[in-house]
N, C-alpha and C positions, 0 to 999 in steps of 0.2 A: 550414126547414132544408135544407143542399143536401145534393143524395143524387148520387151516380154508380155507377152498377151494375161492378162488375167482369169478367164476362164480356163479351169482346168481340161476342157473340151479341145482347145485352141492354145494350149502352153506350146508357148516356143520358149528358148534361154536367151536370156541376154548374151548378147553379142556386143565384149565391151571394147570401145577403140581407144587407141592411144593416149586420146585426151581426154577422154572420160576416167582413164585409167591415174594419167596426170590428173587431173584433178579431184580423185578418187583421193589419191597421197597427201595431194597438199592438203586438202579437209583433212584427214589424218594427223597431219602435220600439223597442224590447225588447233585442232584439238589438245593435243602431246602438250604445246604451248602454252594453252590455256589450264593444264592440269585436269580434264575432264578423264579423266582413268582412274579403272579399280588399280588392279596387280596387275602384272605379269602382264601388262601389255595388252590386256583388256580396256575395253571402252565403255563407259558409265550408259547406263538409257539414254541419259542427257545426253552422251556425247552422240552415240547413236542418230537419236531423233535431229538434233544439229545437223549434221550427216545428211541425211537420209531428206532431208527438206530443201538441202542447199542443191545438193545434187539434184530432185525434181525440178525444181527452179530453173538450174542452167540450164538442162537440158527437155525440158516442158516437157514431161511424162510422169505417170507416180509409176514411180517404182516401189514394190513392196520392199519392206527393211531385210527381210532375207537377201534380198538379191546383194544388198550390200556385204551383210553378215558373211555370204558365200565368197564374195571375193575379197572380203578381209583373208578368208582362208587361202585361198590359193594363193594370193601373193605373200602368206606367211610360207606356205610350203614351197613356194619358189622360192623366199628368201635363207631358207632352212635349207633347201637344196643345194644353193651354188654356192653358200657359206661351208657346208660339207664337202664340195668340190673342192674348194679354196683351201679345207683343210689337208687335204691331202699333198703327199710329197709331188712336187715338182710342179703343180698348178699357180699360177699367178692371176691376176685380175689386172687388168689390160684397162686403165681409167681412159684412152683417147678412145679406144671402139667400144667400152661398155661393153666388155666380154671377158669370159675365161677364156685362160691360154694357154697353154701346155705342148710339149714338141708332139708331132704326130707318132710317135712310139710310145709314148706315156698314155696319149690320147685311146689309143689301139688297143693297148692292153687293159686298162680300165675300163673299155667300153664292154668287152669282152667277156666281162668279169661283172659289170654292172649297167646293163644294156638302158636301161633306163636314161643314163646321163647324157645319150647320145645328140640330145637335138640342144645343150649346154655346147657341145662343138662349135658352131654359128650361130647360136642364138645372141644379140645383142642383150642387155638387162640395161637400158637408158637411168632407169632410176633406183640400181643398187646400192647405192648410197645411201639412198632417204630411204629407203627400206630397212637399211640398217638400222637410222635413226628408230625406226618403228617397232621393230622386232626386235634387234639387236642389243648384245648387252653391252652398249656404248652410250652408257647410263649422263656418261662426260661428255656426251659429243653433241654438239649445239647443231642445227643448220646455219652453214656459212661457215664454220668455224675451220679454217683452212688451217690450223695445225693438226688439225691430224687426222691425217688422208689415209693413211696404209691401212685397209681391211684384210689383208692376202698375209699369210704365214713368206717369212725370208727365204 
């Protein structure tokens, strides 16, 4: 479970795990549903404080609303990321292992080139999809709505 100290003396960072992480999304998701958003993928106070209470709840800790706010970002910038991977020639999205996939020569030269993407190699993404939902400009795409799967450029 992730803990973050509140004294600035004793700050540690949350440490978020899988299912926190899951059920960080579906609240997200949650939300998206209920129409609680500005723009652009922003989340109202409302939706926020929703958020931010459900999550104490399951996991019996208060978390300050930062902490949520913060990982709204990085899993927008992971899903910014491996969408820009996705974009690139010869990369595909691999929907049975939840990863990018590319031959290892395509891989090699890109890494090369953009050392960054390197741990996109093995890294699994379990809930690239519903990130899509979130971030993404798949304004039409419902969850569940099994026509239409393809994220990844042909």
């Amino acid at each position: 479970m992730g803990i973050r100290a509140k004294s600035n003396l004793d700050r540690s960072r949350t440490k978020w795990t899988p299912e926190m992480d899951r059920y960080f999304i579906d609240l997200m998701l949650e939300q998206l549903d209920k129409g609680i958003t500005f723009y652009d993928y922003v989340f109202s106070k409302m939706a926020w404080m929703n958020m931010n209470s459900s999550l104490n709840e399951r996991f019996k800790f208060e978390y300050e609303m930062d902490v949520l706010k913060n990982r709204h970002k990085v899993l927008r910038n992971l899903y910014k990321a491996v969408k820009n991977l996705l974009n690139q020639k010869g990369f595909n999205w691999d929907s049975t292992r939840q990863m990018v996939i590319a031959e290892n020569k395509i891989w090699d030269e890109y890494i090369k080139v953009n050392p960054d993407v390197r741990p996109y190699r093995v890294k699994t993404i379990p809930y690239y999809d519903d990130l899509g939902i979130i971030y993404g400009d798949n304004s039409a795409r419902k969850k569940g709505n099994d026509s239409i799967v393809d994220t990844t450029r042909s």
